[in-house]
Backbone as a printed PyTorch tensor [residue, N CA C, xyz], in Angstrom:
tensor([[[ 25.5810,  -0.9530,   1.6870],
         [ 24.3500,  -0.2350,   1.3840],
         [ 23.8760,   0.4950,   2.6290]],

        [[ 23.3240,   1.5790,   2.1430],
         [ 23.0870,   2.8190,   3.4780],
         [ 21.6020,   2.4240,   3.3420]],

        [[ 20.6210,   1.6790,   4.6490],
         [ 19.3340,   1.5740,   4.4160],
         [ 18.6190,   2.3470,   4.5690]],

        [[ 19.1270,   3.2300,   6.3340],
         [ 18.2460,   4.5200,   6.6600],
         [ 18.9410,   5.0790,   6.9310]],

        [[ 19.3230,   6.6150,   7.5460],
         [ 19.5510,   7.3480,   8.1770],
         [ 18.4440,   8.2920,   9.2310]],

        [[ 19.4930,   8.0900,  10.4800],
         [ 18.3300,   8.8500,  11.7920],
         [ 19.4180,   9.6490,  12.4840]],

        [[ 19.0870,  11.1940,  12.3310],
         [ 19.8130,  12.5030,  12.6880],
         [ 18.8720,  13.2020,  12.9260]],

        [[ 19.9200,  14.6600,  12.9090],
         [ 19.5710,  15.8370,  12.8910],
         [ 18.9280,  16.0200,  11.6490]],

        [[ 17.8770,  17.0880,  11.0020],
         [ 18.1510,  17.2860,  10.0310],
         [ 18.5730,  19.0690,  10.3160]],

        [[ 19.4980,  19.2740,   9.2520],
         [ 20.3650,  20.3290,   9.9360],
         [ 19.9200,  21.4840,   8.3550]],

        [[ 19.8110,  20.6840,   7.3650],
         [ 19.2980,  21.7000,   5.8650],
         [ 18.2150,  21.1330,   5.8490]],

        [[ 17.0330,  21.9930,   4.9040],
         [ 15.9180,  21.1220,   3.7090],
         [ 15.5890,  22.2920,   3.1460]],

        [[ 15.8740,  21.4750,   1.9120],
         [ 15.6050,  22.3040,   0.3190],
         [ 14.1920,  21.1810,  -0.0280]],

        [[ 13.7090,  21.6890,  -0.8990],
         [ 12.5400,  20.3990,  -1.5910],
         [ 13.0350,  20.0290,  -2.5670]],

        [[ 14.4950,  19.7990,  -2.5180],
         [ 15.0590,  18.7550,  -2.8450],
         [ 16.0860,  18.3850,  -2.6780]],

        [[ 16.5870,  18.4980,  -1.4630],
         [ 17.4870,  18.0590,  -1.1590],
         [ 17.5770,  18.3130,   0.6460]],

        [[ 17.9860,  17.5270,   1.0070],
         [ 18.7730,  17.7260,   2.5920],
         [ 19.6990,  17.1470,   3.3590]],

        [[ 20.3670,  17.7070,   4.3510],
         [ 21.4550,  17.0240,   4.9550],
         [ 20.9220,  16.7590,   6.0880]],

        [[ 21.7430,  15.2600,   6.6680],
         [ 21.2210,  14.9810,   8.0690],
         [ 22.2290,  14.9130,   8.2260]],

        [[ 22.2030,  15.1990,   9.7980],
         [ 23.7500,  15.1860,  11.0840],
         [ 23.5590,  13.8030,  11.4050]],

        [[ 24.3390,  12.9970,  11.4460],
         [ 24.6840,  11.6110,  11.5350],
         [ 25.6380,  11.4860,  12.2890]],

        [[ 25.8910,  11.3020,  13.7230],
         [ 27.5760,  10.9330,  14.9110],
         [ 28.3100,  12.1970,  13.7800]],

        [[ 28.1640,  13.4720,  13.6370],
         [ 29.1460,  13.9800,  13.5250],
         [ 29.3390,  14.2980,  12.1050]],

        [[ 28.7810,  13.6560,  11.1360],
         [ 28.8280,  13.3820,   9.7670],
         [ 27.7420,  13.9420,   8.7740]],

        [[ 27.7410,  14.5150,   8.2100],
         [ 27.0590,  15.3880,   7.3560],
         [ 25.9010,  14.7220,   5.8140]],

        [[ 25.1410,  13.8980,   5.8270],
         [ 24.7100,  13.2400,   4.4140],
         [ 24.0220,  14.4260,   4.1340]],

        [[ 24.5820,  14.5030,   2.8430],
         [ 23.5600,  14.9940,   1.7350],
         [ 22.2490,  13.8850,   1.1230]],

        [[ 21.6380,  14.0370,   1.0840],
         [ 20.3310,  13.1260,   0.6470],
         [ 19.7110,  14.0000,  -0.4490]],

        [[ 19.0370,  13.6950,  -1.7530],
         [ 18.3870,  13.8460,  -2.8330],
         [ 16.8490,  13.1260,  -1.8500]],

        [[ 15.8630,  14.2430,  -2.4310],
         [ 14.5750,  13.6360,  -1.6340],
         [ 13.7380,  14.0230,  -2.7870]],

        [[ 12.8040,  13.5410,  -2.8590],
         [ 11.4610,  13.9920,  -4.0060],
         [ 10.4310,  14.7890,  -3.0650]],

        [[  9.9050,  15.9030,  -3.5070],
         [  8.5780,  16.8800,  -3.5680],
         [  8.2440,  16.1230,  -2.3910]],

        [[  7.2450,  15.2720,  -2.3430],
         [  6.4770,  14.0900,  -1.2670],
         [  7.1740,  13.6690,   0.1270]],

        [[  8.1670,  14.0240,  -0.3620],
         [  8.9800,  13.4670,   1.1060],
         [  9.5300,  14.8740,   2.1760]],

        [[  9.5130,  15.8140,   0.9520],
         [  9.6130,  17.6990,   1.8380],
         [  8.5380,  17.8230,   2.5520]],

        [[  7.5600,  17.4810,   1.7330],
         [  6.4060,  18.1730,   2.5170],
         [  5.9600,  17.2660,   3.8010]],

        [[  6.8890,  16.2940,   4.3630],
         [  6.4420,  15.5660,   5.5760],
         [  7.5890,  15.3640,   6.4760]],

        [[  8.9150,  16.5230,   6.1610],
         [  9.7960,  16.8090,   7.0060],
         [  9.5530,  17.4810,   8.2430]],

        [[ 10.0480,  17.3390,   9.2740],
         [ 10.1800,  17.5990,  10.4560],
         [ 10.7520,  19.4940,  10.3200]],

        [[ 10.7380,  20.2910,  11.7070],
         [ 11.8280,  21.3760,  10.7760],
         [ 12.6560,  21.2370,  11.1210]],

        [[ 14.0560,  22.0660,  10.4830],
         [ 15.5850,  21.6670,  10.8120],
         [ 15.9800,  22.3640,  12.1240]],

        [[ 16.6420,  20.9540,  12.7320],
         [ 17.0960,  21.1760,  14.2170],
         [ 16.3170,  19.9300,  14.7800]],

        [[ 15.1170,  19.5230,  13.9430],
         [ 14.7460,  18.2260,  14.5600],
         [ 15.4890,  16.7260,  14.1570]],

        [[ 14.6540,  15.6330,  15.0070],
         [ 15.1680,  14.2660,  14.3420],
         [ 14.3680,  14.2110,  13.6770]],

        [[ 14.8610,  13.5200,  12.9020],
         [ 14.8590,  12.7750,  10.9010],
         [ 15.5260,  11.4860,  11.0750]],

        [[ 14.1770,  10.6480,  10.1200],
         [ 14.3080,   9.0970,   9.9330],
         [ 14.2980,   9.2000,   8.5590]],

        [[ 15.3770,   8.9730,   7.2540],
         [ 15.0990,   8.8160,   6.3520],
         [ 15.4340,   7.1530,   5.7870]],

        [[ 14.6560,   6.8510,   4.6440],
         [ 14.7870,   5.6210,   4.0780],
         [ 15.7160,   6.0020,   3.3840]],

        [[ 16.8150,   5.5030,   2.8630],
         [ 17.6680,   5.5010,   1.6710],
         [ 17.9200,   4.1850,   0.5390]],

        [[ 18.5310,   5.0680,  -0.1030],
         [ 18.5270,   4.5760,  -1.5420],
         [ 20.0590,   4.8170,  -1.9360]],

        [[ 21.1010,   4.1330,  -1.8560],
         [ 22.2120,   4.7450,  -2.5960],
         [ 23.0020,   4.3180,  -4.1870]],

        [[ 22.8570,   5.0260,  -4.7940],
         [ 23.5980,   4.7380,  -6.0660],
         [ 24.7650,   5.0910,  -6.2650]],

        [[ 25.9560,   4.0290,  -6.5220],
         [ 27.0980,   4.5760,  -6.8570],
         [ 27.5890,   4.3520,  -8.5450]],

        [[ 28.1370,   5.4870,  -8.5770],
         [ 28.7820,   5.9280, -10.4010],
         [ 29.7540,   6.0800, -10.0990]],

        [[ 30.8490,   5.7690, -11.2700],
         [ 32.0370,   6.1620, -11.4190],
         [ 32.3550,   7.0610, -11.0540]],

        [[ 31.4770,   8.4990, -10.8900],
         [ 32.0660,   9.6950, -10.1940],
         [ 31.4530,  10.5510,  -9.2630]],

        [[ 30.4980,   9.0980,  -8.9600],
         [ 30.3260,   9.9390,  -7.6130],
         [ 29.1320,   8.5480,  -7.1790]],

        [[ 28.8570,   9.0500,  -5.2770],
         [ 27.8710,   8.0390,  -4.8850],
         [ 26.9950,   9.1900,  -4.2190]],

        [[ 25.4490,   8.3600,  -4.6000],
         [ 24.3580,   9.7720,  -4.4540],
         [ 23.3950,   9.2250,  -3.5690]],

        [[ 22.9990,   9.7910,  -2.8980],
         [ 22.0120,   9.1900,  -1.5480],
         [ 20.5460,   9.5660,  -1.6690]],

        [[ 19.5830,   8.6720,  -1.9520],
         [ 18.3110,   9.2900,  -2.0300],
         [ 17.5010,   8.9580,  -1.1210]],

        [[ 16.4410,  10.0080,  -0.5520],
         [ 16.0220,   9.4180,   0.8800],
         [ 14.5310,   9.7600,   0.6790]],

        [[ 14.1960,   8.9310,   1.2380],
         [ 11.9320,   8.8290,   1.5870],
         [ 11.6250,   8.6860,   2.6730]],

        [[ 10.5120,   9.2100,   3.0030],
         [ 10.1070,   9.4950,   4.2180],
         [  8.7610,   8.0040,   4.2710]],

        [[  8.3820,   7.5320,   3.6950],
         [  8.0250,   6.1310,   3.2970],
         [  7.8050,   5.1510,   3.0230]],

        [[  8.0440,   3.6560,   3.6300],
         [  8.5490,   2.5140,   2.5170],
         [  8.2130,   2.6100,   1.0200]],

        [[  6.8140,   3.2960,   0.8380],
         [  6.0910,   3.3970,  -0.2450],
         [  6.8120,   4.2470,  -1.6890]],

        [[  7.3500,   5.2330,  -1.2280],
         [  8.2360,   5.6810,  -2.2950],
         [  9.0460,   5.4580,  -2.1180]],

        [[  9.9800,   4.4680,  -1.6360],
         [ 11.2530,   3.9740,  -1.6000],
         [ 11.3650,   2.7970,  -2.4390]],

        [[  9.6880,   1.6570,  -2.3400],
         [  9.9530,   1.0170,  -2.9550],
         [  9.9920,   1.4240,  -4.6810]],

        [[  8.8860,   2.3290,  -4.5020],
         [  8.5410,   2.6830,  -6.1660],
         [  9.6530,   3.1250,  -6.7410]],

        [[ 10.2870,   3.9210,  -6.2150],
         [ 11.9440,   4.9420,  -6.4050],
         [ 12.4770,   3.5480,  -7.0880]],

        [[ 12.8110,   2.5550,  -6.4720],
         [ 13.3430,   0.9070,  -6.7200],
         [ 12.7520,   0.2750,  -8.1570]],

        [[ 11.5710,   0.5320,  -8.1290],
         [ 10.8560,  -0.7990,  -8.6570],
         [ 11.0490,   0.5440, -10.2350]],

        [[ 10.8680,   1.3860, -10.5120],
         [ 11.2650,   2.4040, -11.3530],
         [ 13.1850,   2.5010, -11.9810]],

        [[ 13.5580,   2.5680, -11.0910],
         [ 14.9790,   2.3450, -11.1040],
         [ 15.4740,   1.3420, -11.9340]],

        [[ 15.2690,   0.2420, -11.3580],
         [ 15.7230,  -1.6610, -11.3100],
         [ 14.3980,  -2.0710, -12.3510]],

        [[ 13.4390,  -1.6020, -13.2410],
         [ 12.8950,  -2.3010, -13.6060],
         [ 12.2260,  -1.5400, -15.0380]],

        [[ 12.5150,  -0.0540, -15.2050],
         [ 12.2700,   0.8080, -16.6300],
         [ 13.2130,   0.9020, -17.2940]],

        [[ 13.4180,   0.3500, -18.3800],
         [ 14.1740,   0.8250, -19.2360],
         [ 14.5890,   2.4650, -19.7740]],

        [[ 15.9080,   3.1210, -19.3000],
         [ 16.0320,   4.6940, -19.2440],
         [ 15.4290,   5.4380, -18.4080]],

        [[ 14.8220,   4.8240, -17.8190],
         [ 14.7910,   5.9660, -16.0120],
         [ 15.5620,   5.5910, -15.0610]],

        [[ 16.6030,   6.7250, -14.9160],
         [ 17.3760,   6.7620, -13.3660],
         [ 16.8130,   7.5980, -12.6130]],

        [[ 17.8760,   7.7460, -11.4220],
         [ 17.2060,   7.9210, -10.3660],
         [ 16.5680,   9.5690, -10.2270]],

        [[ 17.4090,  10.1640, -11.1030],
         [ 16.6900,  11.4720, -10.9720],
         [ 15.5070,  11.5210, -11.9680]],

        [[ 14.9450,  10.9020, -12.6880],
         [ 13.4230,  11.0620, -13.4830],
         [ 13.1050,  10.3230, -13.0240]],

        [[ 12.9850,   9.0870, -11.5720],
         [ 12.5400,   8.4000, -10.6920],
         [ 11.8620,   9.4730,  -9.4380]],

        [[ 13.0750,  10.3210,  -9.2660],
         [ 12.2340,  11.6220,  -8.4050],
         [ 11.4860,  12.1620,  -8.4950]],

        [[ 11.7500,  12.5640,  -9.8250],
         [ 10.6620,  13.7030, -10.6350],
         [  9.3110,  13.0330, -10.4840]],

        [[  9.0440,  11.7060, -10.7400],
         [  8.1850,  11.1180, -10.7410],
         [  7.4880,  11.1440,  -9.7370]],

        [[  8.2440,  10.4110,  -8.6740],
         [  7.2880,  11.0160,  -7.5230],
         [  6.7330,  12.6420,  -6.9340]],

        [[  7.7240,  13.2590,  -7.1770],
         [  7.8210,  14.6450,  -6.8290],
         [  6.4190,  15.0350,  -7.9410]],

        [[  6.0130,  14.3830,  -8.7650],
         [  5.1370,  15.2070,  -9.7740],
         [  3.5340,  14.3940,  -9.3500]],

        [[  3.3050,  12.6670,  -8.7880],
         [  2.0590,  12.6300,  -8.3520],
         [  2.2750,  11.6180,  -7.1720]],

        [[  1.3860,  11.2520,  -6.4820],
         [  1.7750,  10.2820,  -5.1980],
         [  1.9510,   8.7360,  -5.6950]],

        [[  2.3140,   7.8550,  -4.7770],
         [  2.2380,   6.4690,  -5.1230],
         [  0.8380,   5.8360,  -5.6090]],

        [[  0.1800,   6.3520,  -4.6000],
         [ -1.0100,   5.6520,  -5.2850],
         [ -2.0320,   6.3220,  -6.3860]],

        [[ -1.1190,   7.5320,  -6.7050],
         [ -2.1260,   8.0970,  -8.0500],
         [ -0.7760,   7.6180,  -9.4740]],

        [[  0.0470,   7.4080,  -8.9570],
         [  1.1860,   6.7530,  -9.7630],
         [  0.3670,   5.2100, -10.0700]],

        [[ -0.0580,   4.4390,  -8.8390],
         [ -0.2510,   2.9430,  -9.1890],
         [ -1.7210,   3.1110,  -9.8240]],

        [[ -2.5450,   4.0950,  -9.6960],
         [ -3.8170,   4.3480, -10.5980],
         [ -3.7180,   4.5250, -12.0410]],

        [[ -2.6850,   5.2490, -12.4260],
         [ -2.3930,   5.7080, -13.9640],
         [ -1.9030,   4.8250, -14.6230]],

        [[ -0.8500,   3.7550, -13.8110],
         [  0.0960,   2.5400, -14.5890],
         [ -1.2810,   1.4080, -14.8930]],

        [[ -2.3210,   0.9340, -13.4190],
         [ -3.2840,   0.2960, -13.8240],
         [ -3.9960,   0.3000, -14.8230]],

        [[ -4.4420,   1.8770, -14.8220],
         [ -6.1250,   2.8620, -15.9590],
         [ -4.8810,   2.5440, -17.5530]],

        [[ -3.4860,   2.3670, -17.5820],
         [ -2.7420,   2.9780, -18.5820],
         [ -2.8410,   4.3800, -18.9300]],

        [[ -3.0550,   5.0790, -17.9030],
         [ -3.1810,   6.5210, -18.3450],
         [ -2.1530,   6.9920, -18.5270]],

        [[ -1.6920,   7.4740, -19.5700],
         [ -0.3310,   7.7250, -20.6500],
         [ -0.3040,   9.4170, -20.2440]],

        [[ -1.6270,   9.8500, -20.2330],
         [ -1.1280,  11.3100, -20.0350],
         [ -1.0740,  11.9130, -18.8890]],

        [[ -1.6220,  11.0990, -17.8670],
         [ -0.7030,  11.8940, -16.4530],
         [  0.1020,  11.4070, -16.0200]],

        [[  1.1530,  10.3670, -17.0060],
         [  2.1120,  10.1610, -16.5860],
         [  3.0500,  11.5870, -17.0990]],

        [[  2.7270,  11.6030, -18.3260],
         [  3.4440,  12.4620, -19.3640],
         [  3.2060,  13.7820, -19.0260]],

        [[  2.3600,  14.1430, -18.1290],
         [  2.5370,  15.4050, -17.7310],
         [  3.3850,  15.8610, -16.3690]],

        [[  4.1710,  14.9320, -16.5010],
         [  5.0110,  15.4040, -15.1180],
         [  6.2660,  15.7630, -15.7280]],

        [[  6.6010,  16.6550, -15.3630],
         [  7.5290,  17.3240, -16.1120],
         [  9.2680,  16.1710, -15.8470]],

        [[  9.3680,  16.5030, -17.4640],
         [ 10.8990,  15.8470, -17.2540],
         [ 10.5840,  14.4920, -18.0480]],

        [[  9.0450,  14.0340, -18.2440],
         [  8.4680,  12.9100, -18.5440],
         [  7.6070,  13.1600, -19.6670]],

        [[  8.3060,  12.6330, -20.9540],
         [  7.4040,  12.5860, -22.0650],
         [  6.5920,  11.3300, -22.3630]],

        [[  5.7140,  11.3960, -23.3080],
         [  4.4590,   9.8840, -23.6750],
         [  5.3660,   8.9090, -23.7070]],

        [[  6.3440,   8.9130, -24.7810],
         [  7.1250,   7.2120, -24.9840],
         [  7.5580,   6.8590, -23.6530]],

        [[  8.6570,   7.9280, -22.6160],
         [  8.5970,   7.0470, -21.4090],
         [  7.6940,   6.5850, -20.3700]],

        [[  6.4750,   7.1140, -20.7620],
         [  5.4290,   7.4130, -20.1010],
         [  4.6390,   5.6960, -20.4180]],

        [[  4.8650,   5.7800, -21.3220],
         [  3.9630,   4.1840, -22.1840],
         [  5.0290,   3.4100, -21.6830]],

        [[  6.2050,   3.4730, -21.9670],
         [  7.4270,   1.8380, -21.3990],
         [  7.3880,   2.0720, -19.8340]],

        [[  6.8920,   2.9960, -19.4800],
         [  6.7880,   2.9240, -17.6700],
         [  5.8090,   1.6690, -17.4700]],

        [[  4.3060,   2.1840, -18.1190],
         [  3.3040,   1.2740, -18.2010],
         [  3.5760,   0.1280, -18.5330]],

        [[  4.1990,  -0.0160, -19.7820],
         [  4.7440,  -1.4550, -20.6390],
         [  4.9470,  -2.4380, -18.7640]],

        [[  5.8220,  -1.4420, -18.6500],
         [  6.9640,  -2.6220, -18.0260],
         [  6.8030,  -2.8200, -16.7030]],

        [[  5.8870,  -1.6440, -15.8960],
         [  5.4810,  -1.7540, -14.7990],
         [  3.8590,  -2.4120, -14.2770]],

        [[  3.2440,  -2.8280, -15.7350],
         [  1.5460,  -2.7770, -15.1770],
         [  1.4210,  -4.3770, -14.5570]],

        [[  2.6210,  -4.8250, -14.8300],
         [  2.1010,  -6.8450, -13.9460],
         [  2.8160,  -6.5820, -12.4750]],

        [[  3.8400,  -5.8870, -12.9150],
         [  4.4180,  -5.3830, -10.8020],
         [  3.7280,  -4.4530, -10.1980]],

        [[  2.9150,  -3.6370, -11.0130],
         [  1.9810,  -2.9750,  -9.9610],
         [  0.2650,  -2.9880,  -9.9870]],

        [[  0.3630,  -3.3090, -11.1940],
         [ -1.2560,  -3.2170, -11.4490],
         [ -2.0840,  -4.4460, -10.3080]],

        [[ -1.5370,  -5.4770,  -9.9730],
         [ -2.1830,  -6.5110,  -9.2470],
         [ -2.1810,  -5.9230,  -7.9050]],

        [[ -0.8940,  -5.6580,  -7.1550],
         [ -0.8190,  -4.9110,  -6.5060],
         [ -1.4660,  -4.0110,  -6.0430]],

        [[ -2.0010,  -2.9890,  -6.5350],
         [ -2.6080,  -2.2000,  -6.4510],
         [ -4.1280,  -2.0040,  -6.5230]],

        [[ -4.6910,  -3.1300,  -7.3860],
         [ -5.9510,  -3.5890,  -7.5810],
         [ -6.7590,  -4.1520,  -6.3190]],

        [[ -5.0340,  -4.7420,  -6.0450],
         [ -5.8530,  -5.2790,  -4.6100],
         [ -5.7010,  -4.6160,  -3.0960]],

        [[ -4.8840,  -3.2670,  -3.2700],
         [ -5.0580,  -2.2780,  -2.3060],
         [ -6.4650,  -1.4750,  -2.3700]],

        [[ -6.5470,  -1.3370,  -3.4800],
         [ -7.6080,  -0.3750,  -3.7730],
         [ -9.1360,  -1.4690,  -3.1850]],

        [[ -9.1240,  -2.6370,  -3.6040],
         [-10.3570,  -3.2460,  -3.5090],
         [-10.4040,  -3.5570,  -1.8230]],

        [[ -9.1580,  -3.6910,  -1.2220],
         [ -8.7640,  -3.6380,   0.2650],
         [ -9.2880,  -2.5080,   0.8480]],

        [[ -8.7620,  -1.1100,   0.2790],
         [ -8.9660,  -0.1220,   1.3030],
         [-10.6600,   0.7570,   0.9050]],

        [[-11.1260,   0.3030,   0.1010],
         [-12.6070,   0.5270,  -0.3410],
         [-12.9050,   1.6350,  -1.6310]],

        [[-12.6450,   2.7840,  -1.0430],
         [-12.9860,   3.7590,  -2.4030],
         [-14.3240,   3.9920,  -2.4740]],

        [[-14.6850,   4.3280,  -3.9680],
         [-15.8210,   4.1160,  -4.0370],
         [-16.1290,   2.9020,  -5.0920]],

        [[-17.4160,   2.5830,  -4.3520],
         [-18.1490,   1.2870,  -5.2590],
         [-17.7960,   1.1620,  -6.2200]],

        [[-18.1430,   1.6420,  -7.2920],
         [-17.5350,   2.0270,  -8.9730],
         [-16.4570,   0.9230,  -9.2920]],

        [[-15.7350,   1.8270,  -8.1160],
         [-13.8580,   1.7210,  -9.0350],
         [-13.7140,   0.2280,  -7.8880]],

        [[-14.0460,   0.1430,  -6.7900],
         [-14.1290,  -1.0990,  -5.8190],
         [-14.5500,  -2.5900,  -6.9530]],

        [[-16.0300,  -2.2720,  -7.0980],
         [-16.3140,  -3.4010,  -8.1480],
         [-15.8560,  -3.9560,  -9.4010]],

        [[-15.4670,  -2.9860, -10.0350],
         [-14.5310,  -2.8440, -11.1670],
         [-12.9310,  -3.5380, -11.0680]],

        [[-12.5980,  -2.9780,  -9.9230],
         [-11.3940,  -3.6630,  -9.3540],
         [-11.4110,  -5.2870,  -9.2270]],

        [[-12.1440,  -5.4470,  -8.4300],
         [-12.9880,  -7.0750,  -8.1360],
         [-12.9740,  -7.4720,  -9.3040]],

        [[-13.5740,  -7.1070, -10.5210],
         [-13.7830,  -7.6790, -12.2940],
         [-12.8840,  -8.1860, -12.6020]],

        [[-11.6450,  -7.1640, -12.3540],
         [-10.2540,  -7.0950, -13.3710],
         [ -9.4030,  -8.5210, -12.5210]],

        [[-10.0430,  -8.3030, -11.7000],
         [ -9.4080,  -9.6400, -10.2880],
         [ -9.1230, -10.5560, -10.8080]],

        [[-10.4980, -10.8750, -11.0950],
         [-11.5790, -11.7710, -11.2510],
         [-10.7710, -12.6130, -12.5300]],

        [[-10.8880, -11.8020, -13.4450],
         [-10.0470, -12.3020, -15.2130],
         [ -8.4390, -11.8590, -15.1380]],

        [[ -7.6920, -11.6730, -14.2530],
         [ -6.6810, -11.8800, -14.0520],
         [ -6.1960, -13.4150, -13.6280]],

        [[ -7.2020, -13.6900, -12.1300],
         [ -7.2440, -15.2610, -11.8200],
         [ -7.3250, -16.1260, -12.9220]],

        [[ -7.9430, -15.6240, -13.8710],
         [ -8.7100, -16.7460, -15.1140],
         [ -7.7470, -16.7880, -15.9940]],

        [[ -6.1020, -16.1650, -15.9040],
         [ -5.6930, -16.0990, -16.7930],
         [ -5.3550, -15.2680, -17.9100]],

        [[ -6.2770, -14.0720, -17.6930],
         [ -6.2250, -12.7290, -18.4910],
         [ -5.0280, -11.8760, -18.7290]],

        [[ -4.7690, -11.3470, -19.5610],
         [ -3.8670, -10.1580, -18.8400],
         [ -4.2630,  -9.2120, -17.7930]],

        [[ -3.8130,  -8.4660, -17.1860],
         [ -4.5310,  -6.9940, -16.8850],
         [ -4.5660,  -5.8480, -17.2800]],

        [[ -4.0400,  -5.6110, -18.4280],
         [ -4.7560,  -4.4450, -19.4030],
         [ -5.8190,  -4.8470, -19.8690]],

        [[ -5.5720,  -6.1650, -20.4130],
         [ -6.4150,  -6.7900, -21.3480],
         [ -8.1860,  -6.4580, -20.8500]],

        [[ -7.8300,  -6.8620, -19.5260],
         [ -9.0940,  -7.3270, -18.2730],
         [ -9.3770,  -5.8660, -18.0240]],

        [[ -8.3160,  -4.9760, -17.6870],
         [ -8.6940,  -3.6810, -17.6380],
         [ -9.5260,  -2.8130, -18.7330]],

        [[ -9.4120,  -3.2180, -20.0390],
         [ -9.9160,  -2.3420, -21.1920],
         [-11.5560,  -3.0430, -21.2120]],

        [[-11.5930,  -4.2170, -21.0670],
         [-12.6870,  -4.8130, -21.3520],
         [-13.7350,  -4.6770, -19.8580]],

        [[-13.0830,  -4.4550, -19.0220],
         [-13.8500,  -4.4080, -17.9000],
         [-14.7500,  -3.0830, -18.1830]],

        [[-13.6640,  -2.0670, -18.2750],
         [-14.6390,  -0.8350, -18.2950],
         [-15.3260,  -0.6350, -19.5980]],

        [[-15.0330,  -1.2730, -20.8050],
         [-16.2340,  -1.3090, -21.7740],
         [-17.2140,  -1.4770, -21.3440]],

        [[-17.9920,  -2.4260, -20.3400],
         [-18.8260,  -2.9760, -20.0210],
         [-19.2740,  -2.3710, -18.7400]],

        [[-18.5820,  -1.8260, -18.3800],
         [-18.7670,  -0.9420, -17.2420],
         [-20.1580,  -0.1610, -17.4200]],

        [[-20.8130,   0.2420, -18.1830],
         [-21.8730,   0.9910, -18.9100],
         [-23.3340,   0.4620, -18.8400]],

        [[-23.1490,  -1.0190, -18.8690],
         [-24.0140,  -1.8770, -19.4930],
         [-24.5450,  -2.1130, -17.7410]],

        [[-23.6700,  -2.4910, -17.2190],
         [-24.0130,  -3.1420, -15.7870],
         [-22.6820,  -2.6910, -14.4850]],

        [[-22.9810,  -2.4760, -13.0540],
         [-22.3820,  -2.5990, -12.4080],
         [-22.1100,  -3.0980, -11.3300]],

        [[-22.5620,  -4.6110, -11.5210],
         [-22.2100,  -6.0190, -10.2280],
         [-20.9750,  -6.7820, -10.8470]],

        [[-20.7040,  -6.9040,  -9.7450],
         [-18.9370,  -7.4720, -10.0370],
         [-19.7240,  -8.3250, -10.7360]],

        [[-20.3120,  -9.5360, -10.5050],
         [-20.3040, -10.9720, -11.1420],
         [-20.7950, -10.4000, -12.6180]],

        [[-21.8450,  -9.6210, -12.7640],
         [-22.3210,  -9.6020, -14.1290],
         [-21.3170,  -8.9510, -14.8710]],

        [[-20.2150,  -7.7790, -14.5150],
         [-19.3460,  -7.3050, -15.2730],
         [-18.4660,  -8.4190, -15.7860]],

        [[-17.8060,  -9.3560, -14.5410],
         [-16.7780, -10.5640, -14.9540],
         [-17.9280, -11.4800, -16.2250]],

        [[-18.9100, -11.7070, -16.0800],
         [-19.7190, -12.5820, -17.6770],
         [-19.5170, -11.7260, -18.7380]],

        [[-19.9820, -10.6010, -18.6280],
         [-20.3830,  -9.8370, -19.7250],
         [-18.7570,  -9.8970, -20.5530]],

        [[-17.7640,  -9.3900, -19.4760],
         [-15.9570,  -9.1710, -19.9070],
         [-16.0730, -10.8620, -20.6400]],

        [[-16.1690, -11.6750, -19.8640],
         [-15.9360, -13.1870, -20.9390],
         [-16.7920, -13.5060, -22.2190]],

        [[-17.6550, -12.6570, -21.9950],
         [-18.2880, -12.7440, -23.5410],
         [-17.6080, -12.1090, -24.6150]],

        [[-16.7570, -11.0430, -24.4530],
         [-16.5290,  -9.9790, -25.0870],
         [-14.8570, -10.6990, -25.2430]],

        [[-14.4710, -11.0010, -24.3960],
         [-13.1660, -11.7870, -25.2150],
         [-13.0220, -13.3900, -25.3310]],

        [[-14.4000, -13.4830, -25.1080],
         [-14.3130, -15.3890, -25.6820],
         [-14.2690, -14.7960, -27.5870]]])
């Protein structure tokens, strides 16, 4: 397994580039997100990689991030019918963390508006990704602050996740109530009233 590569970078397309490696030429597949934080060519380049091998051929995909390297992965190894190139697209169409916002909210249609990506894969993304990222992410977001709103709200969904909840479940009911009141503790009662 190829983990990183650190060269030249000698091409960049926004989507694709080669790094000079001792002499050796990689082609790398990169997503949108990872062009726009290239160096220019003739400089050094640290890329993360990703390699997939097929029967007819082995394809190198590279991030300029742990963050879309892991998602590239956790998309890959964990959706049913997304490879690695509608894994790109994906990123190439919104960032990681507006990716881990939409899988949380279940927002079906900005997944589905990234081109290459219709609703049904858009919903089994969600299906299958909202317990590997939604916690995750709930608790970046309540980590790195935001605003109050979506901070406290976050805290709610926490809150009835600990208790056992799902997190859609905790997610749909949180923001019902979202209306009524907005203190973490009174949102987490009000949410247990509403699914006791």
């Amino acid at each position: 397994m190829i983990s990183f590569l650190d060269g030249e970078l000698v091409e960049a397309l926004p989507t694709q580039v080669v790094v000079l490696v001792q002499g050796i030429g990689y082609l790398v597949q990169i997503p949108l997100s990872s062009f726009d934080h290239l160096p220019k060519t003739g400089s050094r380049v640290r890329l993360l990689t990703h390699l997939v091998v097929r029967e007819d051929a082995h394809l190198l995909f590279g991030f300029v991030t742990p963050e879309e390297k892991d998602l590239f992965r956790l998309l890959v190894q964990h959706v049913t019918g997304v490879g690695p190139k509608l894994a790109l697209a994906v990123l190439s169409g919104m960032s990681v963390k507006q990716f881990k916002t939409a899988v949380i909210n279940g927002d079906v249609r900005s997944l589905a508006s990234i081109s290459g990506l219709g609703r049904k894969t858009a919903e089994r993304i969600i299906l299958e990704l909202k317990d590997k990222v939604g916690v995750t992410a709930a608790w970046q977001i309540a980590a790195t602050g935001g605003d109050e709103q979506q901070e406290r709200m976050n805290d709610a969904v926490l809150a009835l996740i600990s208790l056992g909840f799902k997190q859609v479940e905790a997610q749909k009911v949180v923001r019902e109530v979202l209306p009524e009141t907005s203190e973490t503790e009174e949102l987490v009662r009000r949410a247990l009233k509403r699914l006791a």
